[in-house]
N, C-alpha and C positions, 0 to 999 in steps of 0.2 A: 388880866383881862381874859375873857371869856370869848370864845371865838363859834360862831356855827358854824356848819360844815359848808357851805358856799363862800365864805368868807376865809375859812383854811384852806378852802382849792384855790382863791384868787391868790392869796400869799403862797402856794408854789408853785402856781404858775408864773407872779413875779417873780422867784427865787431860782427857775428854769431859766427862765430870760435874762435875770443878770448875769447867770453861768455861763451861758450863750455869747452875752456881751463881749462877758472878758477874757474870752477863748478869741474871737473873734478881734477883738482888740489887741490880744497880745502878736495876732498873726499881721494885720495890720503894721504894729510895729515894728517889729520884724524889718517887714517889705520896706518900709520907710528908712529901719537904719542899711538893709544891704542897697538899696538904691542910694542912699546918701551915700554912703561908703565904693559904688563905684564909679558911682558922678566925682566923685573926690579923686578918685586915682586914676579917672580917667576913659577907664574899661565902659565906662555907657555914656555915650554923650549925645544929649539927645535935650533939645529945649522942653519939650514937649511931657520932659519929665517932672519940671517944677509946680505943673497945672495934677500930674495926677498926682504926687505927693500932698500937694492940699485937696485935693477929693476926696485922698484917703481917709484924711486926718480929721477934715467933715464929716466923711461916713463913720468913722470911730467913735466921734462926740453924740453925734445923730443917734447912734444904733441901738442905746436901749430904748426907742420910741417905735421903732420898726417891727415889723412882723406878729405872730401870736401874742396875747397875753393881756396883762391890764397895763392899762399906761398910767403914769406917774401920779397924775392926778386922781384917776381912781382907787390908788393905795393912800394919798393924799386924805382923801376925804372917807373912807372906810377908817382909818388913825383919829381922825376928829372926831365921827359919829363916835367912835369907842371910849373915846376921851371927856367927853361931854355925858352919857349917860352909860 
C-alpha cells in the first residue's frame, strides 16, 4: 500500500499515542497492584480506595481516545479507503 504524506503523519501520530498509552497504562498498573498490595496487608486502609482503583482501570481502557492525535475510527476508515482502491 502506497501511503501520501498526510496519511504517514496520521499513522505516527497514532503510533505516538499508542506509546503514550502504554507507558501510561503500565504506570497505571502499577498504582493498581501497590494499592492492592497495601489494602491487602493492611498499610492503607481507606474505602475510598475501591472507587479510585476502578477510575483508574476506566482511564487505562479510556486512554488511547484521549488527548492528541487521530482516533480509532479515523485509522479505521483511512485502512478501508486503502483497501478498497
Amino acid at each position: 500500500m502506497l501511503f501520501s504524506e498526510t496519511e504517514i503523519a496520521l499513522i505516527a501520530s497514532a503510533k505516538r499515542k499508542v506509546q503514550m498509552a502504554q507507558k501510561v497504562w503500565l504506570a497505571v498498573t502499577a498504582l493498581v497492584v501497590l494499592g492492592t498490595g497495601l489494602t491487602i496487608s493492611g498499610l492503607w486502609v481507606n474505602e475510598f480506595a475501591i472507587y479510585m482503583a476502578f477510575g483508574l482501570v476506566v482511564f487505562a481502557v479510556a486512554l488511547p481516545q484521549f488527548g492528541q492525535g487521530p482516533k480509532y475510527e479515523e485509522l479505521v476508515s483511512l485502512l478501508e479507503k486503502k483497501s478498497q482502491g
